[in-house]
C-alpha positions in Angstrom: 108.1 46.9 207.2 106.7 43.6 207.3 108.6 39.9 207.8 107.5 36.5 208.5 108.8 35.5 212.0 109.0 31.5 213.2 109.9 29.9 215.8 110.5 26.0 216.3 110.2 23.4 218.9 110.7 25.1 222.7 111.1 28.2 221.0 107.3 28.6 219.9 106.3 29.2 223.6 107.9 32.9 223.2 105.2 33.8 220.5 102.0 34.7 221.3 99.4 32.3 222.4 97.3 33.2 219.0 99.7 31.8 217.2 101.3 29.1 218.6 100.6 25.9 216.8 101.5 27.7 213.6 104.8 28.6 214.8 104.9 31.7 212.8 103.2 35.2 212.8 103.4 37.9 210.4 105.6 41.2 212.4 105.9 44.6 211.7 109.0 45.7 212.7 111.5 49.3 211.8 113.2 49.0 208.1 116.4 47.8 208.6 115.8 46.1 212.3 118.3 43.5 212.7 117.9 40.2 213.8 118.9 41.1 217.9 116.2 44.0 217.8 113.4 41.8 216.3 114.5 38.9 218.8 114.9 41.2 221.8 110.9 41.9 222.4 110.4 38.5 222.6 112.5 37.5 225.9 114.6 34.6 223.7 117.5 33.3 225.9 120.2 33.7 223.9 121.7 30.5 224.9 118.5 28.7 223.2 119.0 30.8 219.9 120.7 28.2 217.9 119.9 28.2 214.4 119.4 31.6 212.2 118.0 31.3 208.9 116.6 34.2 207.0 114.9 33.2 203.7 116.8 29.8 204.3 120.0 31.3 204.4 121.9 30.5 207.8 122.9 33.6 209.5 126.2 32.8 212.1 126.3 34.1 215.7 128.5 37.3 215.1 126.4 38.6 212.4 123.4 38.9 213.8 123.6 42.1 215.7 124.0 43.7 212.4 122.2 41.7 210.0 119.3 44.3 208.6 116.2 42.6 207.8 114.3 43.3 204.3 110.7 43.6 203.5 109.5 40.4 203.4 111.7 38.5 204.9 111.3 35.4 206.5 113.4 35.0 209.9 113.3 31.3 211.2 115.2 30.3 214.5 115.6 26.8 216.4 116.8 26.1 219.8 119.6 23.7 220.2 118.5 20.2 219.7 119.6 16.8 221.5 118.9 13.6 219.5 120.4 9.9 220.6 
């Protein structure tokens, strides 16, 4: 099945070079892949996967090991960010 994957700020330097500056690459992954196994190709530390949105919805820490991606589904992560 096909989502939408992004990744923001730091996090961008995981996806291919390709597709860099748009932060976001179309991914073909199993039906019903959860977050960790679409993540887990990409060499994310986990300490720098902050913020989980699917389709704008915020996904927390101990769901996503079993939250099952859908057919086009957009899965958007940030690392943690400092601001002053």
């Amino acid at each position: 099945m096909k989502i939408e994957f992004k990744l923001y700020a730091s996090l961008g330097d995981f996806l291919p070079a390709a597709v860099r500056q748009d932060n976001r690459m179309p991914l073909e992954v199993a039906p019903g892949a959860t977050i960790r196994e679409v993540i887990e190709p990409f060499g994310l530390p986990e300490k720098m996967v902050h913020l989980v949105l699917v389709n704008g919805v915020y996904v927390a820490p101990e769901q996503r090991m079993t939250h099952a991606l859908r057919e086009g589904d957009v899965l958007a992560i940030w690392p943690p960010i400092a601001g002053g």
